[in-house]
Structure formats: C-alpha cells, structure tokens
N, C-alpha and C positions, 0 to 999 in steps of 0.2 A: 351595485354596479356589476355590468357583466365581467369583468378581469375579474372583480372579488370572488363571484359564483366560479367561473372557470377555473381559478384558479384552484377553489376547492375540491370542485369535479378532478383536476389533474391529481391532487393530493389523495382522493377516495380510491382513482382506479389504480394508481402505484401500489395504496396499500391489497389490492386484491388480488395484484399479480406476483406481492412475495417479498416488494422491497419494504426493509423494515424505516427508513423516513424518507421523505421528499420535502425537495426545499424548492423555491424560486427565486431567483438573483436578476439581476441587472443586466446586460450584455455590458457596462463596464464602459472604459475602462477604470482602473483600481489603483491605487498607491503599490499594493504586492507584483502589478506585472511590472515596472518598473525596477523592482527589486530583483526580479528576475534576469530582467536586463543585464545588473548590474554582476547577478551569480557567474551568469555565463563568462563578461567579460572579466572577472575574474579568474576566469581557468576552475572552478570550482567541479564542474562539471567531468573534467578528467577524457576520458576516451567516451563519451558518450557522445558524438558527436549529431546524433542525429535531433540534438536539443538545440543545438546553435544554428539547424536550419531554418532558415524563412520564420525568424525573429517576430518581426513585428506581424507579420502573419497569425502568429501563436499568440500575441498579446492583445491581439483586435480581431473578435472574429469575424466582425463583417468585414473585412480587410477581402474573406474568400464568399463569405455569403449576405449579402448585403442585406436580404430581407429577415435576417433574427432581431427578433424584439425582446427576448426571453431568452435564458435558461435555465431549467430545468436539472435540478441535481438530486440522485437518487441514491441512497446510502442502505449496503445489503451486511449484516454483521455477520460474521465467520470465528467468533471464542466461538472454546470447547471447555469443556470442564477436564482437561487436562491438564498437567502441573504446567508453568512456566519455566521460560530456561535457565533464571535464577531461582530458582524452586526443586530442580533433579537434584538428586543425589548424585554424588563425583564416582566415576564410573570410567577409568582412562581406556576400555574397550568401547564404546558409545560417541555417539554425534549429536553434531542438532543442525536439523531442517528446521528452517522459519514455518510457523504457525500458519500462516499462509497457504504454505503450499504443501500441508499434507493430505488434504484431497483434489478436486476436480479442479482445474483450471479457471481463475474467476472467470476471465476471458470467456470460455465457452458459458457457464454458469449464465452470467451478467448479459448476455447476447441473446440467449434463448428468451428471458425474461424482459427484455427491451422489446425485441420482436413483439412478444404479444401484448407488451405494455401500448406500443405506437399502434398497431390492428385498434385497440380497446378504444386509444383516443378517437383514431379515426370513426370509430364508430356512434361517435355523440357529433352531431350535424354543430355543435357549437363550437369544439373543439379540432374539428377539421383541418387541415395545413401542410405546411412541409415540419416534418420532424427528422431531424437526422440527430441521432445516436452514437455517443461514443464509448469506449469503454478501455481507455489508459491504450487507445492505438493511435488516436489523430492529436493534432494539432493544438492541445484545449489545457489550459491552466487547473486540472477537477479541485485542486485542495481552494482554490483560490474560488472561483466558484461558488464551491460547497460553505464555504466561510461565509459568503454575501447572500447565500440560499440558508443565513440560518442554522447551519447543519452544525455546526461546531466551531472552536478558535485554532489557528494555527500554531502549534503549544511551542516550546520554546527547544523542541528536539523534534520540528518540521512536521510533526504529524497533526491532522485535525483529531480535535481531542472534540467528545460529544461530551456535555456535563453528566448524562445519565449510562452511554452507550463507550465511553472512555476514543480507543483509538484502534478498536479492532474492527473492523469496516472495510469495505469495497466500495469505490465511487464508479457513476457512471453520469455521462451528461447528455441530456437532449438538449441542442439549438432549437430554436421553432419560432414561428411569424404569428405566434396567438401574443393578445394581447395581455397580460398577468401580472400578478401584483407581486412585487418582490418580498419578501419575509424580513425580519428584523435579524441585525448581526447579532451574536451570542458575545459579549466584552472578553475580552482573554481575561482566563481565569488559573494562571498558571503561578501568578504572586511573586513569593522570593524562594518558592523550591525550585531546586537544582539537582533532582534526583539523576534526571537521564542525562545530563551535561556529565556531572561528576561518577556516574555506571557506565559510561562509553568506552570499553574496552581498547579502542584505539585514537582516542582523542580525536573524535572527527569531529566536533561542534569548534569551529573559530570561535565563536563567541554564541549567546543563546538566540536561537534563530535561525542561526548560518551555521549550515553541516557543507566539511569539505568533500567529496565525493571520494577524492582519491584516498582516503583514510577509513572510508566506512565500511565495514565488512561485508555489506547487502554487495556494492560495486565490485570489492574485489572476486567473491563466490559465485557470484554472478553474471554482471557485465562487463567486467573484462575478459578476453580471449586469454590466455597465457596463463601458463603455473603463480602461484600467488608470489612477490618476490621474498627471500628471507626476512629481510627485515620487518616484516609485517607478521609473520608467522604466529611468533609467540605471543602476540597480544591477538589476534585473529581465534588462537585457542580452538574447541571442538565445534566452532561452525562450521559445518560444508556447504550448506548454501542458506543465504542469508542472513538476518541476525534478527533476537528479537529482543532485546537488552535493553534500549532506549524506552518500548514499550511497557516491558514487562517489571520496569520498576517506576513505570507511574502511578501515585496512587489513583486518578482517575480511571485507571484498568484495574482495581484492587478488589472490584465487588462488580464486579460486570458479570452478569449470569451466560450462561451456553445459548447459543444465537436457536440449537435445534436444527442445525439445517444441516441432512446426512451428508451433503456432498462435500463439503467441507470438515467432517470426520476424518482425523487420520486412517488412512488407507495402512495397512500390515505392512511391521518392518521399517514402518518411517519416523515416527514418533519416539524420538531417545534411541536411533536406531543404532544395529552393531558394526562398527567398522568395516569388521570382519567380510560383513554378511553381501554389503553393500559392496567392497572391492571386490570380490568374487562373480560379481554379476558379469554376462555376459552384455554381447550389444544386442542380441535376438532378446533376453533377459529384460533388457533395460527400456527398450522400446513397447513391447506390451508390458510390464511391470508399472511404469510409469504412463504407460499412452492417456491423452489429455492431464498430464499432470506439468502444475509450472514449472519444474526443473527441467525438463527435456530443453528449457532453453537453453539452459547452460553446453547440452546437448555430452553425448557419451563421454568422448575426450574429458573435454574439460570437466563434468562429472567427477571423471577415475582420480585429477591432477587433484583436486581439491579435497577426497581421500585422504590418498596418498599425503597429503598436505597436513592432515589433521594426524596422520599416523605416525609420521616421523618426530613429530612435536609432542604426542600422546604420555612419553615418558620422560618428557624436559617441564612440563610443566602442567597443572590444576588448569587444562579449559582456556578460566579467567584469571588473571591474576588477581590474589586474594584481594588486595584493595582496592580492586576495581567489581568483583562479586557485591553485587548489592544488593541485598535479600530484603523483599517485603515485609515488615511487620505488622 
C-alpha cells in the first residue's frame, strides 16, 4: 500500500536528519484529550493560563486545519552521562538546573532539524503536501500524540516513558495531508511501582497520572512570574530552575545510555552549579552566558529570585528532604 511505503519513507528520512525515533498517530480524537479537558477545569494548570485558551481548538486539530490526515511525531534524546539529581553528593553551596536545559535551547535545536526534515519530505514527489511543524509552541497535545505514534506510555508521573529510551526526550510534531499508517500504541508499562509519586518532593501527583501544577517545582522555577512563596521553599530544596526527580528515579531512565548529541552537553557552571557563582552574574553576564539557553525564560529577575531562594533555605535544610531523596539502586 502506498501509506505503508510512505509511511516508511517518513520514518527513513527522520532518522537522517538526527531524530532518534519517529512515530505516526491518528489526527484523533483520543480518550487523554478529554482528560485534559478535565485538568484544566480543574484549576490544575495554575497560572499557566495560555493552556485554557481555544480548548477545543488544542484537542481537535482540524478544528484550525482541516486538511491533516496524519501526525507525525518525532522524538530527539538529550541524557548525558552525567550523575542524576538524586545521585550528587549534598553540597549546601551547589544547585540544580533541570537536565534539560543545560545546553541549547531544544526549541532552537528541534526547529533547525524540522526545517530540513520538511525540505527532505518535500523533496520525494510522494510525499509532497502541507507539513506544518511544531515544537512545544502551538496548539498540539505532543505527549498524547507521541503515545498514539507508538513512541511510548504516559507513565504515571505524566511523562512519556519509551520502554528502551526511558523519558529523556524532546517531542516535535508534524500535522500533514499525506495519507499514513498510524503505528501501534506501546501498553503502559508502569505496573505497581510508585517510585516518582512517592520521590515528589512536593507532592505534586493528586493521585498517579494527575500532577497538580501549582505544587510542582518545574512551575514554580519557572512559570510562574514572582518569588517562590515560603511555604514551598523547604520542600522545593536546591532547584533553581526546574526539577528532575520524578525522572530521575524511574527505573525506565536507570540504563538509558548518553543520546551523543553536544548541544545538549551541559554548558560550564551549570551542571551542579555554585550558588555563589550564579548570584554574582550580572545581566550583560547572563544574557550572553546563557544566550539560546532554556532558562532565559525565566528571564534575569526571576532567575536572581529563585537563587536567592535556594540560598536562604541552603542552611535549613538537605536539598530534599531525606524521605523524600530517593536514590536508584
């Protein structure tokens, strides 16, 4: 069938341009957008309010583009063979930056690599069309997606876990009007462990599944505007911006080897970095120091607050509190 043959052309030329899998999904809809529905109207979402816009919009995408038949989900891994953050040594001069963002900006990364992914499609008279690209900026459900593309289950601490590639990943999605065979789902594979529910430093999991936003360390270090408020401090512990806790004690990320890709090597100064080193910076400092790096989002201000945050708390308490430190064996 030509979808089966396209479908594999799509899958051949992903892997030339760098992404490490590609899946195909359904345009939907899904039992999980529903549940989404349901996060929002629960206030879960917190100050992030640009998720509760144009609802159904975001759960139907031909709601805006009526000719997707497809998409296309593309999965780039970013481990290093660095320790994890339940893995450093207690260090009450030291931070932790999310994994994530201690190199380039996936955003930029993930964009450069679509572009010439969609040029390569264009270029097989089979695979011709509209392709339009995202990459965690529009409108598009990616973990949900990537679940129906095959790519992995949605573990029960909201990340897609990959059975072989765990949950250290980049998503991106192509909509497109090619016609293509969707992949088989991966069954959740997450059983009766409760590692990342019970290593949530601030009990942000309602129940497993459901993360409250306004409890989880990634939101407060990051998307929200404002100093972190006290009573989150002590269990927030030495994140400054994001967290990687939930991940870092799954055993599906226990053996996950280095993805190799330098741009997502931590960059000097950030990896375990010194409190010290980092409240010192200026904003001329911070802005080339960081330029395309994720945390500019947080932007200087808020940056210095979240310090500042980690610094005053430094000698009240271990980070994490011990029973919530959950160390891999």
């Amino acid at each position: 069938m030509l979808s089966e043959s396209n479908s594999s052309k799509v899958k051949q030329i992903a892997q030339s341009v760098g992404f490490h899998r590609c899946g195909i999904a359904p345009v939907g809809p899904f039992p999980d957008h529903e549940r989404f529905r349901e996060w929002i109207r629960g206030g879960y979402a917190g100050e992030m309010a640009y998720l509760s816009k144009d609802v159904d919009g975001r759960l139907d995408v031909k709601k805006r583009r009526e000719w997707v038949r497809a998409v296309i989900v593309l999965a780039t891994d970013y481990h290093t063979q660095h320790p994890k953050s339940t893995e450093v040594p207690h260090d009450p001069t030291k931070g932790w930056i999310s994994r994530y963002a201690w190199g380039t900006d996936y955003h930029d990364v993930l964009e450069g690599m679509l572009k010439a992914y969609v040029n390569r499609l264009n270029e097989v008279p089979s695979l011709q069309g509209n392709h339009r690209y995202y990459v965690d900026h529009g409108p598009i459900l990616e973990k949900v997606y990537a679940k129906y593309a095959g790519l992995g289950w949605i573990g029960k601490n909201t990340m897609l876990i990959h059975p072989k590639r765990g949950s250290y990943h980049f998503l991106a999605v192509i909509l497109t009007d090619l016609e293509l065979t969707a992949d088989e789902v991966i069954p959740d594979r997450c059983g009766s462990c409760t590692r990342c529910l019970d290593a949530c430093p601030t009990d942000a999991f309602v129940q497993p599944y459901l993360l409250d936003a306004r409890r989880c360390i990634s939101y407060w270090t990051i998307e929200q505007k404002g100093a972190i408020p006290d009573e989150m401090r002590e269990a927030i512990g030495f994140h400054i911006f994001g967290c990687d806790v939930c991940q870092d004690v799954c055993p599906w990320n226990r053996k996950v080897s280095p993805t190799g890709v330098s741009m997502f090597e931590p960059r000097p100064g950030l990896f375990h970095p010194r409190l010290d080193d980092l409240a010192t910076m200026t904003e001329e400092t911070f802005r080339t120091k960081l330029a395309k790096s994720p945390i500019k989002r947080r932007k200087y201000a808020g940056f210095l607050l979240n310090i500042e945050s980690v610094k005053k708390r430094r000698t009240k308490i271990n980070w994490i509190a011990p029973e919530k430190r959950c160390i891999q064996q």
